[in-house]
C-alpha positions as CSV (number, residue, x, y, z in Angstrom):
1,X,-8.8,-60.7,24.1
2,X,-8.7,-57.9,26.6
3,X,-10.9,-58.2,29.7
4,X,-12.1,-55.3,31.7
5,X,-12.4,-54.9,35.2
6,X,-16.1,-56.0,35.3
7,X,-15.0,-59.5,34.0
8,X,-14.7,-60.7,38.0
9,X,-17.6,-60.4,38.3
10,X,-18.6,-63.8,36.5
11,X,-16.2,-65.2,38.7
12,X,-18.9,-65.2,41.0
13,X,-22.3,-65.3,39.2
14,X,-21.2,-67.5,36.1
15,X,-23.6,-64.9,33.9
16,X,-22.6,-62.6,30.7
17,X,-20.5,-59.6,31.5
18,X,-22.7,-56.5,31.8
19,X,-21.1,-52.8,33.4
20,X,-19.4,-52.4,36.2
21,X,-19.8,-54.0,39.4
22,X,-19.7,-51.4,42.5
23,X,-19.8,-54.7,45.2
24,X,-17.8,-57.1,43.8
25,X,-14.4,-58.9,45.3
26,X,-12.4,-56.2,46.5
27,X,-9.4,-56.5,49.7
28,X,-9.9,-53.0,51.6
29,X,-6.4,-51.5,52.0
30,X,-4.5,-50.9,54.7
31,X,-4.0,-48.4,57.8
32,X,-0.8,-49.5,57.6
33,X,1.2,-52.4,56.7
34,X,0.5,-56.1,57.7
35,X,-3.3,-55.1,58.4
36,X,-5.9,-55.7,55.2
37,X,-9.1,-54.9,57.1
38,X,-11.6,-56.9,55.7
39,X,-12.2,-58.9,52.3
40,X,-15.4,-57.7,50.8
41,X,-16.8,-61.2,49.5
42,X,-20.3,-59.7,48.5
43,X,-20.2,-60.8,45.1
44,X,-19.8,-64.1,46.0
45,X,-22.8,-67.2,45.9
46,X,-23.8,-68.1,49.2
47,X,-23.1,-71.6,48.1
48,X,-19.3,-70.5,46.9
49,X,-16.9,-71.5,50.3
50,X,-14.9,-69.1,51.4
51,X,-11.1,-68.8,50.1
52,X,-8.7,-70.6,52.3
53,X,-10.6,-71.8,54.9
54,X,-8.6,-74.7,55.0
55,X,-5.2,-73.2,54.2
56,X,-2.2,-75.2,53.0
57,X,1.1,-73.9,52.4
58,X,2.7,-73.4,48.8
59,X,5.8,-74.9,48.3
60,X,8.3,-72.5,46.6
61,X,11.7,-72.6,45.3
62,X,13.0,-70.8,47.8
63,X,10.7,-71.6,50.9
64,X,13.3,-70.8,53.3
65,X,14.4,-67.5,52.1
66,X,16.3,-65.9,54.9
67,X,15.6,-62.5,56.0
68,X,18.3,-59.9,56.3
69,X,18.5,-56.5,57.7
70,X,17.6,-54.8,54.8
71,X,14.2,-55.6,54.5
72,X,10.5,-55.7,56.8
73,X,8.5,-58.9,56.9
74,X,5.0,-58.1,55.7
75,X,2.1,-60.2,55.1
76,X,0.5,-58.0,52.2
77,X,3.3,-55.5,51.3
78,X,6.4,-56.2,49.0
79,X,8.1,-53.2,47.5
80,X,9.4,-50.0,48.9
81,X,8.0,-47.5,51.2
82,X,9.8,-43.7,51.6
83,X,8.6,-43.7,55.3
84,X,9.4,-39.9,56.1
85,X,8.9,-36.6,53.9
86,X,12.0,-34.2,53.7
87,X,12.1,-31.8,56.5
88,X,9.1,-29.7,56.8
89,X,7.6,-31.1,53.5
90,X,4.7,-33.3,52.8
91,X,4.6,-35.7,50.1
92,X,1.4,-34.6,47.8
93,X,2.2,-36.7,44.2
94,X,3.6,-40.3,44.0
95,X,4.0,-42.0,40.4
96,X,5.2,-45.2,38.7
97,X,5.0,-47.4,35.2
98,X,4.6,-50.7,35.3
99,X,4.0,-53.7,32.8
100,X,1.7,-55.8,34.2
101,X,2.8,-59.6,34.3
102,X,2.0,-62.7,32.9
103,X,0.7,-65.0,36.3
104,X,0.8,-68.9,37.4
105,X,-1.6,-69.8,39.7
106,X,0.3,-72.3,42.1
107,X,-2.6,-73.3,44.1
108,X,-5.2,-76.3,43.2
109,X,-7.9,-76.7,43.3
110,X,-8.2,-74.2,39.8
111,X,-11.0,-73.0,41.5
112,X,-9.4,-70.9,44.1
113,X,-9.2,-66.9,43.1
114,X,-5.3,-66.0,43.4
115,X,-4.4,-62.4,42.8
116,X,-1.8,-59.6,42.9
117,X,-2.1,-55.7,42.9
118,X,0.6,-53.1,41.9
119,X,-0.2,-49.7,43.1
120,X,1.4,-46.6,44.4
121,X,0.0,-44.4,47.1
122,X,0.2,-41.8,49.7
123,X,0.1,-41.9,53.7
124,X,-0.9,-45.2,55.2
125,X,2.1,-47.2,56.3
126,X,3.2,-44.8,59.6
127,X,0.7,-42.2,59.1
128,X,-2.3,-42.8,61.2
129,X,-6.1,-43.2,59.6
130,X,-6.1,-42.5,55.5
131,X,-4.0,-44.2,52.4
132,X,-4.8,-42.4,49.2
133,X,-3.6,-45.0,46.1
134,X,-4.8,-46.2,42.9
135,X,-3.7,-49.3,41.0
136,X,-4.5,-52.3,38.9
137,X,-5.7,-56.0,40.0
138,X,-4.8,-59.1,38.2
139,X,-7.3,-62.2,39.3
140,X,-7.2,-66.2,37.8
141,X,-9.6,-68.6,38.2
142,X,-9.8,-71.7,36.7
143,X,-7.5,-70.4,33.9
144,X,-9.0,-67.3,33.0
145,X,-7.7,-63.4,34.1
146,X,-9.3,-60.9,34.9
147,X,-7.8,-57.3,35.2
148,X,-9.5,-54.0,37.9
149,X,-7.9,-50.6,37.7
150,X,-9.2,-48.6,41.1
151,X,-8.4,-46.0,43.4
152,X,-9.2,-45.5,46.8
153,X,-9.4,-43.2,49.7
154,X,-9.3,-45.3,52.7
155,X,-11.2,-45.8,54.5
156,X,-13.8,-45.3,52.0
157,X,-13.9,-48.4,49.6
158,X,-11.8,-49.0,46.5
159,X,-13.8,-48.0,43.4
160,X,-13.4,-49.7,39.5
161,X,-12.7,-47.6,36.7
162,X,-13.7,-48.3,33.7
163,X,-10.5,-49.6,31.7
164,X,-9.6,-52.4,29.9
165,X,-5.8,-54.3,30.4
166,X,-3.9,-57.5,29.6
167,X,-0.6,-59.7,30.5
168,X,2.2,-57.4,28.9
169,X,0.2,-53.9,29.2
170,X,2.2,-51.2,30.5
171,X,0.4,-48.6,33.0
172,X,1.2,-45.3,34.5
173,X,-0.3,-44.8,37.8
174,X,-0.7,-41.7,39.8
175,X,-1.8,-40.5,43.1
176,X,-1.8,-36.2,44.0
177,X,-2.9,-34.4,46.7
178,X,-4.2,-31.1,45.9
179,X,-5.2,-31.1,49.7
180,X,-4.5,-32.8,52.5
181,X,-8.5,-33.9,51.6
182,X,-9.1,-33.9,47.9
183,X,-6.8,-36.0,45.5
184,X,-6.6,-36.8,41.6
185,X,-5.6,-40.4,40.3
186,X,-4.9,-41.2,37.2
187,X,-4.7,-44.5,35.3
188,X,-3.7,-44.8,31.7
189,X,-2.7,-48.1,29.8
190,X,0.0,-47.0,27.7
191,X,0.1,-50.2,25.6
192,X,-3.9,-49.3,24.4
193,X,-3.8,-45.6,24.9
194,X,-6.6,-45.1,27.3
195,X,-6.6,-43.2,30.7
196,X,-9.1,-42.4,33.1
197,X,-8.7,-38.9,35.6
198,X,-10.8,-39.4,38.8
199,X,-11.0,-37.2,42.0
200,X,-11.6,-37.9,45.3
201,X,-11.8,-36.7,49.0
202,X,-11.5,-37.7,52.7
203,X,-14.7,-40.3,53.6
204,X,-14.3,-39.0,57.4
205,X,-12.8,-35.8,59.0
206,X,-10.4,-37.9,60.4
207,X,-9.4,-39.5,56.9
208,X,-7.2,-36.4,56.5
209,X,-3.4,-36.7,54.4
210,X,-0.6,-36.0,56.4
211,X,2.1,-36.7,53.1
212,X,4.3,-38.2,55.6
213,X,4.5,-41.7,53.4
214,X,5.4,-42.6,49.6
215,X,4.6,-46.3,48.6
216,X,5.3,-48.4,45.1
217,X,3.7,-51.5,46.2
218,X,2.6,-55.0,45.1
219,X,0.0,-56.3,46.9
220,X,-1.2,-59.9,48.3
221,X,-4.7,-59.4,48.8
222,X,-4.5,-61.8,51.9
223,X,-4.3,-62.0,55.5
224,X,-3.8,-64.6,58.4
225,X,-4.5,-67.3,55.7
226,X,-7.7,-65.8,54.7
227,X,-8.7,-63.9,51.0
228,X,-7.1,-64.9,48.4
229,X,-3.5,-66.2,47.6
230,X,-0.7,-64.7,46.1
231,X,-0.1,-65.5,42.4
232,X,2.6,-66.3,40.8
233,X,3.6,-63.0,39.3
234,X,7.2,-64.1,38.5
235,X,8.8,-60.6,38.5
236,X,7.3,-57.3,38.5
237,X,8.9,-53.8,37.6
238,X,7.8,-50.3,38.5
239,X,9.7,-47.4,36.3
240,X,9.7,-43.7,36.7
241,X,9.1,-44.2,40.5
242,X,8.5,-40.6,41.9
243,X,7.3,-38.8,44.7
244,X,6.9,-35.0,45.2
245,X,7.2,-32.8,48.4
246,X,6.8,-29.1,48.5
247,X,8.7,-29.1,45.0
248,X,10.9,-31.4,46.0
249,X,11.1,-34.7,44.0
250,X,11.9,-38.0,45.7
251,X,13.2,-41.6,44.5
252,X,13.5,-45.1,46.1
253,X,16.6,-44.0,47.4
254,X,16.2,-44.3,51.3
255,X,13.0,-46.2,50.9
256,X,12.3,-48.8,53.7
257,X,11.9,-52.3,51.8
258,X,8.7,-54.6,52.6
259,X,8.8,-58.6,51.7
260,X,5.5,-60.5,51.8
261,X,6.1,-63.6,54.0
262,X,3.1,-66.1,54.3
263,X,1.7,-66.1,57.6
264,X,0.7,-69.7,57.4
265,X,3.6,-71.2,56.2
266,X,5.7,-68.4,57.5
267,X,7.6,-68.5,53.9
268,X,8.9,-65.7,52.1
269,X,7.0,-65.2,48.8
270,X,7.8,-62.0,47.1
271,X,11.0,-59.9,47.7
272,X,11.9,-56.3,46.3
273,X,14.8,-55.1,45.2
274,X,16.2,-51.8,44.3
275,X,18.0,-51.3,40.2
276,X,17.9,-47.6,40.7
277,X,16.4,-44.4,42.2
278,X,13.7,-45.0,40.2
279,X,13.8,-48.0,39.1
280,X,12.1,-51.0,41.7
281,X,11.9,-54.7,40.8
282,X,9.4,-57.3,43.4
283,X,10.4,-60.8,42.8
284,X,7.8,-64.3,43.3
285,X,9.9,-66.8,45.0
């Protein structure tokens, strides 16, 4: 069975699926990396506590992951990030595939929410006020998924689109810039053969694209031990990673490389690597 992006919303409420929920559980994005904003719990029952208010740490099988010089400690961010544009270019189109993976929660009580996102996007990590991205959510509770595709000008929030995925789907995922304050995204599950097209534009004056970042990113939608927790993806892929500037087309080669590292426990929990230009891997340790 394939569940669409309204099914977290009976996360919440317990009641029949019905269309799509506009104020449901959604992380707003970042400024830049290592800063979430705030979680939008609005969907949730007053009576529901709040994810890790009492946070423990997760024990993982490698807990004490050491650090090298080749990567940036991040508390939401593991992938890779092209942190510059070529010389006097901006980036305007960034593009990936990815299968979406089959998840473990590692947290009890069943109860908790635990989640990941892959997405790619423009601007947000160096450049100052706006991230324009799109992407797809995977959510567990108490042994049931539940998938969101969504795209988001930040610092306007994320918005649901109205597509249906499952462990094993593969996606194509687009961000473009057609000015530095009107975008396109597109979503399309290749596995089922549906796509949505959506436009956007800069929420604020000051929302404004500067192309100066590229991102292929998977997400922990979690900060300073508060949201929800990472779930055990195992290993994620992104394909065909792309990014465009003024004609010219970019890889991962050069990219800066973000691992997500707990801030509670102050473990390492998911690690990227590089198999090719365009070809990224993010590990769950």
């Amino acid at each position: 069975m394939k569940f669409s992006s309204v099914a977290l919303t009976a996360f919440w409420t317990g009641a029949a699926l019905a269309g799509p929920h506009s104020h449901g559980l959604r992380a707003r994005r970042f400024k830049g990396p290592g800063w979430l904003g705030e979680i939008d719990f609005s969907g949730r029952p007053e009576q529901t506590p709040a994810p890790h208010a009492n946070p423990r740490p997760i024990a993982h099988s490698q807990a004490q992951f050491e650090n090298s010089d080749n990567y940036q400690l991040n508390e939401n961010w593991a992938g890779a990030v092209q942190v510059a544009a070529p010389a006097s270019a901006t980036y305007s189109y960034v593009a990936a595939t990815f299968t979406l993976p089959t998840v473990t929660p590692t947290a009890a009580p069943s109860s908790e929410i635990q989640a990941a996102s892959l997405w790619v996007g423009i601007d947000g990590a160096t450049s100052p006020d706006a991230i324009w991205q799109a992407g797809v959510d995977i959510y567990i509770q108490n042994g049931k998924p539940s998938f969101a595709g969504w795209y988001e000008w930040y610092p306007a929030s994320s918005v649901d689109i109205d597509l249906e995925f499952n462990f094993g789907d593969v996606v194509f995922a687009s961000v473009e810039s057609t000015s530095n304050r009107d975008g396109v995204a597109i979503i399309e599950n290749l596995t089922t053969g549906q796509n949505v097209t959506a436009t956007a534009s800069a929420p604020a004056a000051t929302a404004t694209l500067t192309g100066t970042n590229a991102e292929w990113i998977l997400e922990d939608l979690a900060v300073d031990g508060n949201g929800l927790s990472l779930v055990n993806f195992g290993e994620a892929t992104f394909t065909g990673c792309v990014a465009r500037a003024d004609g010219q087309e970019v890889g991962l080669d050069g990219s800066s490389l973000y691992e997500v590292q707990d801030d509670s426990s102050k473990t390492v929990q998911a690690v990227p690597s590089i198999v090719s230009g365009s070809e990224l891997k993010v590990t769950y340790l």
